[in-house]
C-alpha positions as CSV (number, residue, x, y, z in Angstrom):
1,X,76.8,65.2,99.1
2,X,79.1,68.2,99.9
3,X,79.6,68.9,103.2
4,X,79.5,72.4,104.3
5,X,83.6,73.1,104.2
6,X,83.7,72.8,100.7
7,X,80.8,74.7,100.0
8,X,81.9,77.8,101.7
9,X,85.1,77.2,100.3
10,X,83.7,77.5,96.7
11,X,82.2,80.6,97.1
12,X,85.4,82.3,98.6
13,X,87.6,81.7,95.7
14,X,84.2,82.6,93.2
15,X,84.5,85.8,95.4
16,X,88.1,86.0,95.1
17,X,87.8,85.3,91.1
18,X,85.1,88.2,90.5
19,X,87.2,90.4,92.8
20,X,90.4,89.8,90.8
21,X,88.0,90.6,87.3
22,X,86.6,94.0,88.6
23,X,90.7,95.1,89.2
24,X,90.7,96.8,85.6
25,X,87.7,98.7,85.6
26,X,88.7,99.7,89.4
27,X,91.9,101.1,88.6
28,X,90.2,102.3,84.9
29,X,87.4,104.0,85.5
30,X,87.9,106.8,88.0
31,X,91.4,108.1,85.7
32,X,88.7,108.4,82.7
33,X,85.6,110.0,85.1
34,X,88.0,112.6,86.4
35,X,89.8,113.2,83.1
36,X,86.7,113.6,81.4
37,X,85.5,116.2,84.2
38,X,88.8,118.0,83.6
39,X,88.1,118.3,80.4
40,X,84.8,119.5,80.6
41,X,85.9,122.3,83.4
42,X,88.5,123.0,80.7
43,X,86.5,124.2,77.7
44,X,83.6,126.0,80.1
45,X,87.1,128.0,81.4
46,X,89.2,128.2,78.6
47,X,91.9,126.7,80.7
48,X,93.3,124.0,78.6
49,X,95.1,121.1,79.3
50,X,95.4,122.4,83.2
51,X,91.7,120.8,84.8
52,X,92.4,117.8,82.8
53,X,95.8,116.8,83.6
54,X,94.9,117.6,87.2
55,X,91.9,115.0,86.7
56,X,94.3,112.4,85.4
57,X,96.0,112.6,88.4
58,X,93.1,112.2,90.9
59,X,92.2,109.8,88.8
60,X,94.9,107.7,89.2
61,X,95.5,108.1,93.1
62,X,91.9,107.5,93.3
63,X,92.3,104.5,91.1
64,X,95.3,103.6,92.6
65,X,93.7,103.4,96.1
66,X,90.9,101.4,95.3
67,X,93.4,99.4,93.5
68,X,95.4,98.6,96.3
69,X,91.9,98.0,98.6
70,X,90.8,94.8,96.6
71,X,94.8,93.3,96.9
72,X,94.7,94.0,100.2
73,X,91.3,92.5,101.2
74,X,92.2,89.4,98.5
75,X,95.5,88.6,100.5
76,X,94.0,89.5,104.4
77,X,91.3,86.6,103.1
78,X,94.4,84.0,102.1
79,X,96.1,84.2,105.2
């Protein structure tokens, strides 16, 4: 039988593992939501390419920052 050690063990690196497989859409999907809004404020305005270039980049600090929140919390949990 397994003793409780490597138990809890398992399920930190199966935590660690989905963590690491959510990175993509993390980093993904906030650069196409904002871009996508952009674009949508763009044709309701007539203000092409201006609201969606301003959503790709919210998009990608947002991204980015949740980015960097998983890698942080992934290597505060190895140490």
């Amino acid at each position: 039988m397994k003793n409780k050690r490597e138990t809890t063990n398992k399920k930190h690196e199966f935590q660690k593992s989905m963590s690491l497989l959510t990175l993509g859409t993390e980093l993904t999907i906030p650069i196409v939501v904002f871009a996508l809004l952009g674009y949508w404020v763009d044709t309701e305005w007539d203000s092409k390419p201006t609201w969606m270039v301003t959503g790709l980049f919210v998009g990608l600090i947002v991204g980015a920052y949740n980015f960097w929140k998983i890698i942080r919390k992934l290597t505060k949990n190895d140490k």
